[in-house]
N, C-alpha and C positions, 0 to 999 in steps of 0.2 A: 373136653367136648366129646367124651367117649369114641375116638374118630374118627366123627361127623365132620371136622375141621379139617378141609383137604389145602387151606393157605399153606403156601413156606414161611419156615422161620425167617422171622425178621428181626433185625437189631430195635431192642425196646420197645419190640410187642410183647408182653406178660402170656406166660402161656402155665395154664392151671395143671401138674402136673399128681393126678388121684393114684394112688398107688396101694395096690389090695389084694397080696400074694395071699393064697391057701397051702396047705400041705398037700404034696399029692396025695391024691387018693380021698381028700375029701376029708380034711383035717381042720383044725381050727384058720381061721381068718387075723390077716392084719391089714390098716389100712391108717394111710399118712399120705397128706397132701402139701405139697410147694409150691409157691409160686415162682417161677423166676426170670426175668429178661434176658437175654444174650445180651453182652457188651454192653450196654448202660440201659438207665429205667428214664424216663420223662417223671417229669416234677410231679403231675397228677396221680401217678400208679407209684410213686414213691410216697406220696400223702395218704393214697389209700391202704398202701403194704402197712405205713407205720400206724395208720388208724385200726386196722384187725390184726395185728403185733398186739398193740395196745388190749385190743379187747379180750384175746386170748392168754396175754398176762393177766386180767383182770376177771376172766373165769375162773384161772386157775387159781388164783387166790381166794374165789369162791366155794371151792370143792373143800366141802365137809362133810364127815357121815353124821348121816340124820339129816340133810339138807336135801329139801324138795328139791332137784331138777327144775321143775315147773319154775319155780323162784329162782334159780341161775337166768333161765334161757331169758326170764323177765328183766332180772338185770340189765345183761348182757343190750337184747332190745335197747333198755332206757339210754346206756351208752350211747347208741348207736344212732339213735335218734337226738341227743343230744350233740352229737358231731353232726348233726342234718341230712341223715341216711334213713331214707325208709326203714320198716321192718313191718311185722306183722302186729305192733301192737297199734299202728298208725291207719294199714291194709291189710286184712287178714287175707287177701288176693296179690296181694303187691308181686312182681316177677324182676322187681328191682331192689337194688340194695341187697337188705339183710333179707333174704328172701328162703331160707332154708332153716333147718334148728339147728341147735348149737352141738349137737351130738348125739350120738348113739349107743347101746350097747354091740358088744362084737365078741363073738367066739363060732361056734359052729356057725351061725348065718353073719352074713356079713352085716346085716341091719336085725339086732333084737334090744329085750330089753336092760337096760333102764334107756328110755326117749327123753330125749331133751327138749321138752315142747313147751308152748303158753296155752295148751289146752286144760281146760277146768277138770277134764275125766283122768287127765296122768297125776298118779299118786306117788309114783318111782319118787323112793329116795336112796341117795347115795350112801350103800352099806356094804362091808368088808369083802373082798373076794369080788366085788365086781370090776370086768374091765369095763374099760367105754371110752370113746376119743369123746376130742375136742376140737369142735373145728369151724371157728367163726369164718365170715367170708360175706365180701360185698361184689355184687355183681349188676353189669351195665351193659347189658347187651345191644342197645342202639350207640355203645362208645367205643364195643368193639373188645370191651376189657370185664377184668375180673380178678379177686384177690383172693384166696384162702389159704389158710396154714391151718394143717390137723395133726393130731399126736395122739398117741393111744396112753390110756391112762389104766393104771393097778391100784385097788384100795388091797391093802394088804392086810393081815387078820387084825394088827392091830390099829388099825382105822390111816396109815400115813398112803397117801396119795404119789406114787409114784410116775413118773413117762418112762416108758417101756420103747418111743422112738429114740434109739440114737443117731439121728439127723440132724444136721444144721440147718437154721431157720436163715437163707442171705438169699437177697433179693438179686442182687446182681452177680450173674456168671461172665468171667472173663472171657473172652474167646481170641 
């Protein structure tokens, strides 16, 4: 919540944890997102973690060079909406659910290109030497909750798709 979240932590409130070191001095950018509960999760934010789990397996199995963008993020959408989550291809205003794209390019700025959008005008296709995360995410803000998992991704010269996060993806922290 960049924050603007002045609550205390609580046992199985989900708290969205954006994380997006630069080099001093004004170097390249990283950036990965966790969700995670203290002490245990409630059944509902354990359905939504494994539903954008799910989705961001199911990107990543999407990433090809020569493959529009435009056509992941649309994917992605169908999924999501087929689990009974908004997105933009249902609200192109929606501020619920799948309410964001599914990624971005990143090196000097922390948001360039290739965009992961459903807009007709992005041409970005996925070609060697580009980084960019990946980072689905459904969000409920009159529930008080919110899910994302992001991980930055390397197409390397000869086209294999690498994650460059070494982070575990586990929803529940012991405490």
């Amino acid at each position: 919540n960049q924050g603007r979240d002045r609550q205390p932590v609580k046992v199985g409130k989900p708290i969205v944890f954006d994380i997006f070191p630069q080099e001093i001095g004004g170097g390249y950018f990283f950036d990965f997102t966790r969700t995670v509960c203290f002490g245990s999760a409630p059944r509902a934010i354990k359905t939504l973690y494994d539903t954008v789990s799910c989705a961001y397996d199911y990107a990543c199995s999407l990433l090809k060079v020569g493959r529009r963008t435009r056509d992941i993020e649309h994917k992605v959408c169908e999924f999501f909406e087929r689990k009974g989550h908004q997105t933009f291809l249902s609200d192109t205003k929606t501020q619920i659910g799948y309410c964001h794209s599914l990624g971005h390019g990143i090196g000097l700025n922390i948001h360039e290109s290739p965009f992961f959008n459903i807009f007709k005008t992005n041409k970005a296709r996925i070609e060697p030497g580009m980084v960019f995360t990946i980072e689905p995410g459904l969000y409920y803000p009159a529930k008080g909750y919110g899910v994302r998992l992001e991980d930055v991704m390397h197409v390397t010269t000869k086209g294999k798709i690498v994650n460059l996060t070494k982070y575990p993806r586990r929803l529940v922290v012991p405490i």
